[in-house]
C-alpha positions, -999 to 999 in steps of 0.1 A, spaced: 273 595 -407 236 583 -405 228 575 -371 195 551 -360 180 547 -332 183 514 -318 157 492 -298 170 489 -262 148 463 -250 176 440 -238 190 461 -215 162 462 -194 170 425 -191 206 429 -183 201 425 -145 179 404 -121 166 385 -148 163 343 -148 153 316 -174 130 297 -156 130 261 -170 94 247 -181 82 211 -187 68 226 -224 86 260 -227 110 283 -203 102 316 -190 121 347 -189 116 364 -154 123 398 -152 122 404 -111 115 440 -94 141 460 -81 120 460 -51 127 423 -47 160 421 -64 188 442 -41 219 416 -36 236 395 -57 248 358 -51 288 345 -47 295 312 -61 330 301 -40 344 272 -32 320 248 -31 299 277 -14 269 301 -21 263 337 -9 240 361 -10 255 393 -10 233 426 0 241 455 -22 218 479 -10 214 496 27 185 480 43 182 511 67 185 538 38 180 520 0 215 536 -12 236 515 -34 266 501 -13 302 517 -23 327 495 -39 349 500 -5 322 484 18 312 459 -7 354 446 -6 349 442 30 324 412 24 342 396 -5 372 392 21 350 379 44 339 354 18 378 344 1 388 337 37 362 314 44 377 278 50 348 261 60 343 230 36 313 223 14 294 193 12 305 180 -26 273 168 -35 253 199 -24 281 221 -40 275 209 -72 237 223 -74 247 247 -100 252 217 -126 216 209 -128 212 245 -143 228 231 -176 210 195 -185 182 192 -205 157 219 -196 129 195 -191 145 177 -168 157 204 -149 122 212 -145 108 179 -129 138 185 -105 130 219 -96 96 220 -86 100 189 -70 128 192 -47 135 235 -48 100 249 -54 78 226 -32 105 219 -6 101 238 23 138 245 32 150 248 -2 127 273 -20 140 299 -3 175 298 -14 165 292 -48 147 324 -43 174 341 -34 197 328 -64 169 333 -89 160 369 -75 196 380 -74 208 410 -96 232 388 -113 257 360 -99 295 367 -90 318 337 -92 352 338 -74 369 309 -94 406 298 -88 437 305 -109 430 318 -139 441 292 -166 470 312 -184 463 298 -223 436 321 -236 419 287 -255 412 268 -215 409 306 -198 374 307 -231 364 273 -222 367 278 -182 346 309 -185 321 289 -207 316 257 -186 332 263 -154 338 229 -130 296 223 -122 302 242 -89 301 282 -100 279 289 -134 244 287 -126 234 290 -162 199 304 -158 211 336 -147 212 363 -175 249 367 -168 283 353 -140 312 372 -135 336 350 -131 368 366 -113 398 344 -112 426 346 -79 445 369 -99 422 397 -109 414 383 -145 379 377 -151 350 368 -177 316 364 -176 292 330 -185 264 345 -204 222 328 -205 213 337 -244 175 343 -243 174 374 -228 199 395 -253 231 394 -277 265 394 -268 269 432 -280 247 438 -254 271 425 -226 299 430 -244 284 475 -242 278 471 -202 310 451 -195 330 482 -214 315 505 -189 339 483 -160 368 485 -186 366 522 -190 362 526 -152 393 503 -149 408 521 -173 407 554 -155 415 540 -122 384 548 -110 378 529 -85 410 515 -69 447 523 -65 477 510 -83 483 483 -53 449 469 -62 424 479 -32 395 497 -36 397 534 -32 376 549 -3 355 577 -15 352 610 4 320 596 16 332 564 28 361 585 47 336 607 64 315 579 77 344 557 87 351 586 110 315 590 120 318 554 129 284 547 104 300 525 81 280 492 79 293 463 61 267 433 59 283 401 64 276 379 30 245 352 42 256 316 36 229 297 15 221 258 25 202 234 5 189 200 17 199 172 -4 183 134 -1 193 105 -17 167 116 -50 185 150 -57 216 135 -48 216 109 -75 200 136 -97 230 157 -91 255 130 -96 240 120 -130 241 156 -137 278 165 -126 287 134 -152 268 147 -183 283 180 -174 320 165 -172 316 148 -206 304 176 -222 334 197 -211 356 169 -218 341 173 -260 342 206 -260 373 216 -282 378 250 -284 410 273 -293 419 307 -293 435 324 -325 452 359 -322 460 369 -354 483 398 -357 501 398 -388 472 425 -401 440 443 -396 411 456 -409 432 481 -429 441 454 -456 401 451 -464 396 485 -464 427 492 -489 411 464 -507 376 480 -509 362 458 -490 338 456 -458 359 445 -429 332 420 -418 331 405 -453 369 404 -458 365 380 -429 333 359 -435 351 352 -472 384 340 -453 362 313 -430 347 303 -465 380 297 -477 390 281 -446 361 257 -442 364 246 -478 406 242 -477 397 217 -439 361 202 -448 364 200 -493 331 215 -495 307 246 -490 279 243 -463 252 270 -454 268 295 -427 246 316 -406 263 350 -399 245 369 -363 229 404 -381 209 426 -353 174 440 -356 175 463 -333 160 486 -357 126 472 -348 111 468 -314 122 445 -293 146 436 -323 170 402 -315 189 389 -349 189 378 -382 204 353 -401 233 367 -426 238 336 -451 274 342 -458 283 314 -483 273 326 -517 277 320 -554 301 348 -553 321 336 -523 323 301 -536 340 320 -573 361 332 -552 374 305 -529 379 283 -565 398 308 -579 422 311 -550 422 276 -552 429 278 -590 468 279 -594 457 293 -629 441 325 -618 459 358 -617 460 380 -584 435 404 -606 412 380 -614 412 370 -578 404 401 -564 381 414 -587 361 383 -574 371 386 -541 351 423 -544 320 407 -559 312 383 -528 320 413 -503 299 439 -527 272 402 -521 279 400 -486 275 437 -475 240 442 -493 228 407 -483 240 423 -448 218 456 -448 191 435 -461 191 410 -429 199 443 -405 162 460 -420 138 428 -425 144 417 -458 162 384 -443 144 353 -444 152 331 -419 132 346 -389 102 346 -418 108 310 -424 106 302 -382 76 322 -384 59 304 -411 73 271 -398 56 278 -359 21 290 -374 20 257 -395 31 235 -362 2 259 -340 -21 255 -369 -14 216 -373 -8 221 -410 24 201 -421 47 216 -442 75 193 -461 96 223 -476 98 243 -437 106 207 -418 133 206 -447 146 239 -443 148 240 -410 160 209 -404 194 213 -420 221 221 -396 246 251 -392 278 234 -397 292 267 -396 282 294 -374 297 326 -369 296 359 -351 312 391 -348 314 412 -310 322 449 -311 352 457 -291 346 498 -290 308 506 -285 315 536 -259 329 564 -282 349 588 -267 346 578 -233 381 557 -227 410 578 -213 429 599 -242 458 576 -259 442 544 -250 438 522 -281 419 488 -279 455 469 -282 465 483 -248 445 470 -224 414 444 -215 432 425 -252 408 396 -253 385 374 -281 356 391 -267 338 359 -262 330 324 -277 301 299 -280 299 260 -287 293 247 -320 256 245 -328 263 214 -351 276 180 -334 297 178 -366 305 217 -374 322 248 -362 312 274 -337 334 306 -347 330 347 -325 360 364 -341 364 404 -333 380 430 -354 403 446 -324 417 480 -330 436 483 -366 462 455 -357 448 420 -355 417 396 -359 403 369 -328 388 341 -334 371 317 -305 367 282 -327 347 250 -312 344 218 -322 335 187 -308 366 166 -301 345 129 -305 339 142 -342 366 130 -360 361 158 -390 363 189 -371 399 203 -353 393 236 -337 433 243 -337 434 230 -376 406 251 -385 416 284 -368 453 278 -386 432 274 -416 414 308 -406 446 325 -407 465 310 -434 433 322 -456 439 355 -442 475 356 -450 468 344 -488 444 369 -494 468 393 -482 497 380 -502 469 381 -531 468 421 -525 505 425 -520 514 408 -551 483 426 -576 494 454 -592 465 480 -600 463 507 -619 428 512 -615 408 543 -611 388 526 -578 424 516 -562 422 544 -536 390 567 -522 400 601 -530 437 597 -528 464 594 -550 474 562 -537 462 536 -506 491 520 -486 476 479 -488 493 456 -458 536 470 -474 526 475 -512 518 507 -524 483 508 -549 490 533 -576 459 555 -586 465 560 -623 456 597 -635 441 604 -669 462 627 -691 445 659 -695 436 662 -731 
């Protein structure tokens, strides 16, 4: 195994980091630990700032006296004012606007800059949301747009926790990727996992600690600080206007969750095949079979190879996946035939992949090119072109297992924390958005968007399309009979998804 060392630049931005919206261009804020000890709780309607550090002594707060304030905060029945609960809205308009409307009723108001400090300061935001919807497609969307009360969207991340336990998290993009977040929340799995921190009826655990203060009588819990903003008639109506572009856009958004578990990752491999490739071929498939054509897909590849490393574009339609996805769609093609082309475009795929992973892509050298010529004033017909098309398909993959070794013996991915692993909106008014993860050896996820006021796109048609491709290709496999010296690794024979691929032997002489 070759192992590389990875940029970690964007986990310094992890915690008490905020997009700060500009008139021209946002800034990334990465605040002080100094100045950043508490987070803030989104409830109800209401907003908390919630110390996580002594102030006598600078220790972190245990998990036992931090539970002691989120009661204090769940059993809160004081009401909200409705118009001043939905601040958090104005956090996901257009950023320019957003801007106008903080600096001139946060920043230069002299009650309400302070508890924007306080969110924008914050470690990260907590959001105690009701009942957890119980379809996985709304449970994706809730997490992604919440109700315009509890996501403020310029924080780098919200936990969202629903009334039964079940949580999320609503994650800001400029700071970092998704395997990023999805590496620090499997930290809380593994500690779930283990029981770490709380007992089978749910309750946090008190440490030894904890139990020797508590007799001392020095336990201190700090009572979470209700935050108040003043709201006239201008930010009122600003908020209003807000909460209804907010509403509609939730309204489009179609998304749906597909589990597929008739299979794994073990049919590509017995197929010689890359995994990732197996599936960026099956959305090729798919988007052809729902849309009758082929458009450019962009495929998330990181950098982290290079300092301060972010992604790559992977272009994951191809000459060779477009043979393929005829030929499947040829009735006169054999199962061979198929998969010998079916081999090409992942062979395709996985170099074009290593390429985009070590800075041989082009896309970020296209941006490049394209923002010297708009600094430099010199027009350029072929980058406005390029990179004016749209992405009416765009895709990527989150690791489910980053922490190796460190999840209690006999735990497999399947058994607990089963989930997509995330999900994003469709970067195309008229295309799909698609985060699919390869979970343990068993099954496939797939988060698709769409806009439901375009009348092309179907985020349930196209993730049944997703896994009907997936099932013909395996049928393909099942049904090919090879006899092929490259039909198994170093053994005899390779099991592929119920059929069993015969190496042939050569007759000694």
């Amino acid at each position: 195994m070759c192992i590389r060392d990875r940029c970690m630049d964007q986990y310094e931005h992890i915690f008490s980091s905020t997009r700060i919206p500009g008139l021209d261009q946002d800034t990334l804020v990465k605040y002080d630990a100094a100045d950043s000890r508490h987070i803030v709780v989104f409830s109800k309607g209401r907003i908390y700032r919630v110390q996580c550090y002594s102030k006598s002594t600078g220790r972190l707060l245990s998990p036992w006296e931090l539970e002691a304030t989120f009661n204090s905060i769940i059993s809160d029945e004081s009401v909200a004012d409705p118009t001043e609960a939905r601040i958090p809205v104005l956090t996901s308009i257009d950023r320019t606007e957003w801007a106008r409307i903080r600096e001139n009723h946060f920043v230069s108001h002299p009650i309400n800059a302070s508890p924007l400090e306080v969110i924008e300061t914050a470690v990260f935001a907590l959001s105690l949301d009701g009942p957890t919807p119980q379809v996985y497609s709304d449970e994706g969307k809730n997490y992604l747009c919440g109700d315009g009360t509890n996501r403020w969207s310029d924080k780098s991340f919200t936990v969202c926790i629903g009334e039964e336990g079940r949580g999320g998290i609503h994650v800001e993009h400029s700071f970092g990727d998704a395997p990023t977040v999805a590496h620090m929340l499997e930290y809380g799995n593994v500690a779930d996992e283990k029981r770490e921190f709380y007992g089978e009826d749910g309750n946090i655990r008190a440490s030894p600690e904890d139990i020797r203060k508590s007799k001392q009588g020095t336990i201190r819990i700090y009572p979470p600080e209700r935050l108040s903003f003043q709201v006239d008639s201008n930010l009122a109506h600003a908020i209003q206007k807000a909460h209804a572009t907010h509403t509609a856009a939730t309204a489009d958004m179609d998304i749906h969750i597909e589990e597929f578990a008739k299979y794994g990752k073990r049919i590509a491999k017995g197929a010689k095949c890359s995994p990732d490739a197996w599936v960026q071929i099956a959305f090729q498939l798919a988007y052809f079979r729902d849309q009758g054509r082929f458009e450019q897909t962009y495929e998330a590849s990181m950098t982290r190879l290079f300092r301060a490393g972010r992604t790559e574009t992977i272009r994951s339609a191809s000459n060779q996946s477009a043979a393929f996805v005829h030929a499947m769609q040829d009735p006169n093609t054999t199962p061979t035939e198929r998969l010998a082309l079916l081999r090409k475009a992942s062979d395709r795929h996985t170099h074009y992949s290593h390429d985009a992973m070590t800075g041989k892509g082009v896309d970020r050298h296209l941006f490049a090119m394209y923002v010297v010529s708009a600094g430099k004033n010199i027009p350029s017909e072929f980058l406005n072109k390029v990179l004016s098309r749209k992405w009416k398909l765009s895709t990527s993959q989150v690791p489910t297992r980053q922490l190796v070794g460190q999840h209690p013996e006999g735990k497999t991915p399947s058994d607990e924390f089963r989930t997509s692993n995330g999900g994003f909106g469709p970067v195309a008014d008229d295309g799909y958005g698609v985060l699919y993860c390869i979970w343990g050896e068993d099954r496939f996820f797939f988060t698709c968007s769409s806009k439901k006021s375009c009348p092309t796109t179907d985020s349930v048609r196209f993730g049944g399309a997703i896994a009907q491709a997936l099932l013909d290709m395996e049928t393909m496999c099942n049904t090919c009979l090879l006899y092929t010296s490259d039909a198994a690794d170093e053994e005899d024979s390779v099991d592929l998804g119920g059929r069993r691929i015969i190496k042939k032997k050569k007759k000694k002489k």
